[in-house]
C-alpha positions in Angstrom: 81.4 102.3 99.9 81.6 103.4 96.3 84.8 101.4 94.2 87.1 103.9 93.4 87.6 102.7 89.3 89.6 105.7 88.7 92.3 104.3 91.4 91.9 100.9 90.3 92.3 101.2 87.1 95.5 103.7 87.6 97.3 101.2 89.2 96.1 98.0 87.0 97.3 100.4 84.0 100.6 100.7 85.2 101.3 96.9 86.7 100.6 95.8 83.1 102.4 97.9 81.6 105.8 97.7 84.2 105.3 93.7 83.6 105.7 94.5 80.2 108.9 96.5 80.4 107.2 99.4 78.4 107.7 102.9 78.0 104.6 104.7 77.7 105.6 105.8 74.3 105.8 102.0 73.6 102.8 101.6 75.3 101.1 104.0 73.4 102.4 102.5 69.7 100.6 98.9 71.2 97.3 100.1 72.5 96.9 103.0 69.8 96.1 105.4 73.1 98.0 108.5 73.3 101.3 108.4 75.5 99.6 111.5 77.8 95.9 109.9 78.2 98.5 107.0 79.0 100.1 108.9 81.7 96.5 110.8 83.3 95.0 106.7 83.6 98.6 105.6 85.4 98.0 108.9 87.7 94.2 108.3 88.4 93.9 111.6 86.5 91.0 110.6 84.3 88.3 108.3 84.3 88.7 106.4 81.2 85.7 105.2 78.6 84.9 101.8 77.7 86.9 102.0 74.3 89.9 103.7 75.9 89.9 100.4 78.4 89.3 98.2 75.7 92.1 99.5 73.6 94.6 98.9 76.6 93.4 95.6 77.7 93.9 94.3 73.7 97.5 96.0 73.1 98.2 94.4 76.4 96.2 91.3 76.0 94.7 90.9 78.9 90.8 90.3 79.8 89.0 94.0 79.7 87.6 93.6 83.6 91.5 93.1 84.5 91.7 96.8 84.1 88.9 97.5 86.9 89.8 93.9 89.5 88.8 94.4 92.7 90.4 92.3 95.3 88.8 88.8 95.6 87.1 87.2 98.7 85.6 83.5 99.1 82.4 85.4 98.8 81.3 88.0 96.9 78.3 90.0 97.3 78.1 92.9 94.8 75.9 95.9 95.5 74.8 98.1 92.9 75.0 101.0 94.4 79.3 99.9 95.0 79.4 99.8 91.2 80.7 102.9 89.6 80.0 102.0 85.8 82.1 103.1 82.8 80.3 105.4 80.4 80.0 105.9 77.1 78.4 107.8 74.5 77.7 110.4 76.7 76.3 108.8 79.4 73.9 107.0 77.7 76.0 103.3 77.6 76.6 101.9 81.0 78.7 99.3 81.7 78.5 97.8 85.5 81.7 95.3 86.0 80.2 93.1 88.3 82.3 89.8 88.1 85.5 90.6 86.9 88.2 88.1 85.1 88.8 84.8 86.9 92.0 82.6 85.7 90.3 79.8 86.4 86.9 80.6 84.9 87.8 82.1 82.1 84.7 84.5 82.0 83.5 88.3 83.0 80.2 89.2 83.5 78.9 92.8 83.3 75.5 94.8 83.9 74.5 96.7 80.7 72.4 99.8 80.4 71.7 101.9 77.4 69.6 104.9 77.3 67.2 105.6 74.2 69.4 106.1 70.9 72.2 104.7 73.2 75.1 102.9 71.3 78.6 101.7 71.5 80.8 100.4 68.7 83.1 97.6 70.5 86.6 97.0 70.2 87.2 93.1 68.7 88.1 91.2 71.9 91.2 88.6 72.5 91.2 85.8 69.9 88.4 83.6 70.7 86.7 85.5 73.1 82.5 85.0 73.1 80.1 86.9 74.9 76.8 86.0 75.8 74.0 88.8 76.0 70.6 88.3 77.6 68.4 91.1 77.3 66.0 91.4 80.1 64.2 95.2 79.1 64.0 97.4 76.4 64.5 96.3 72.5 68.6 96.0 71.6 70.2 95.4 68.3 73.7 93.7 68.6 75.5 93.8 65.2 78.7 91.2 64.9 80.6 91.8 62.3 78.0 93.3 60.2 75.0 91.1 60.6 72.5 93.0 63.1 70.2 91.0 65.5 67.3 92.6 67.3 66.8 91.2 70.7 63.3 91.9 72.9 63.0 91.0 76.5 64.0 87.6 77.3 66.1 87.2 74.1 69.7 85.9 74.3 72.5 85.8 72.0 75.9 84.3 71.9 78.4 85.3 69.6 82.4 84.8 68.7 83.5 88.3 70.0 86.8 88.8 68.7 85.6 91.1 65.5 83.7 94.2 65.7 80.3 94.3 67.5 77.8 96.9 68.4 75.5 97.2 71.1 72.2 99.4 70.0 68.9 100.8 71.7 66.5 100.8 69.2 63.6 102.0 71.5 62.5 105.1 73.9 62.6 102.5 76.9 65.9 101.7 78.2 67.9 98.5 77.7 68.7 96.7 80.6 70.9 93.8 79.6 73.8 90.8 81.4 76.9 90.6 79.6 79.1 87.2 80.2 82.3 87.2 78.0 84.3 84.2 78.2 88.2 83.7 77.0 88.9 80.4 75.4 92.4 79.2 75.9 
């Protein structure tokens, strides 16, 4: 059965918000997202993009994949084809949630796909956020905070996540990548 993000996230959206004690309008002033895109995610109205989610998760400082939690189980099995990713730049960046925010852990880890010329300019995370990247097809260039890397199959790169990055096909042949971000305390 296909995850249902659009629901998810709706409600997500509006716990953190109501925990808060926020008007939308506040809301809006914190995450920099418009009071009515505001109100369309609370009412499952829209399927948000990776930057709108990012925006929310950092006005309302909470881990990105919070936004898109599923509910837990001792054992987790995730099936691609239960994955609904978020989109960006037209389609051509994909981002898979797969393991989503654990308290404990203190990590996310995510499925990446970008289509030739694919790109996405990323939000700085929570203060001391890192992610760690491992490329596994395709040729990717990940810039942090101005200094670009260019990563070939079987490449990895770790990097402190909480200024602006960008994630880059450089090729024709799609990227296929893992994404692991981890909060430090």
């Amino acid at each position: 059965m296909e995850m249902e993000v659009t629901g998810v996230v709706a409600g997500n959206a509006k716990r953190f918000r109501e925990q808060r004690k926020l008007t939308l309008d506040a809301a809006a002033a914190l995450t920099g997202v418009s009071r009515s895109m505001l109100a369309q995610i609370e009412k499952g109205d829209v399927n948000p993009t990776v930057s709108v989610l990012w925006k929310i998760a950092n006005g309302y400082k909470v881990p990105f994949s919070s936004l898109v939690e599923r509910g837990r189980e001792p054992v987790s099995v995730v099936w691609q084809s239960d994955i609904v990713p978020l989109e960006e730049d037209g389609g051509r960046f994909r981002n898979y949630p797969v393991f989503l925010f654990d308290e404990e852990k203190l990590f996310e880890a995510y499925r990446i796909v970008i289509e030739s010329q694919g790109c996405l300019a990323a939000q700085p995370h929570l203060k001391g956020a890192e992610e760690y990247i491992t490329v596994f097809a395709g040729r990717a260039e990940i810039t942090v905070d101005e200094a670009a890397y260019q990563l070939s199959p079987g490449d990895s790169i770790r990097f402190c996540a909480d200024v602006p990055h960008t994630y880059r096909n450089l090729g024709e042949e799609r990227v296929e990548m893992s994404m692991l971000i981890y909060y430090n305390r």
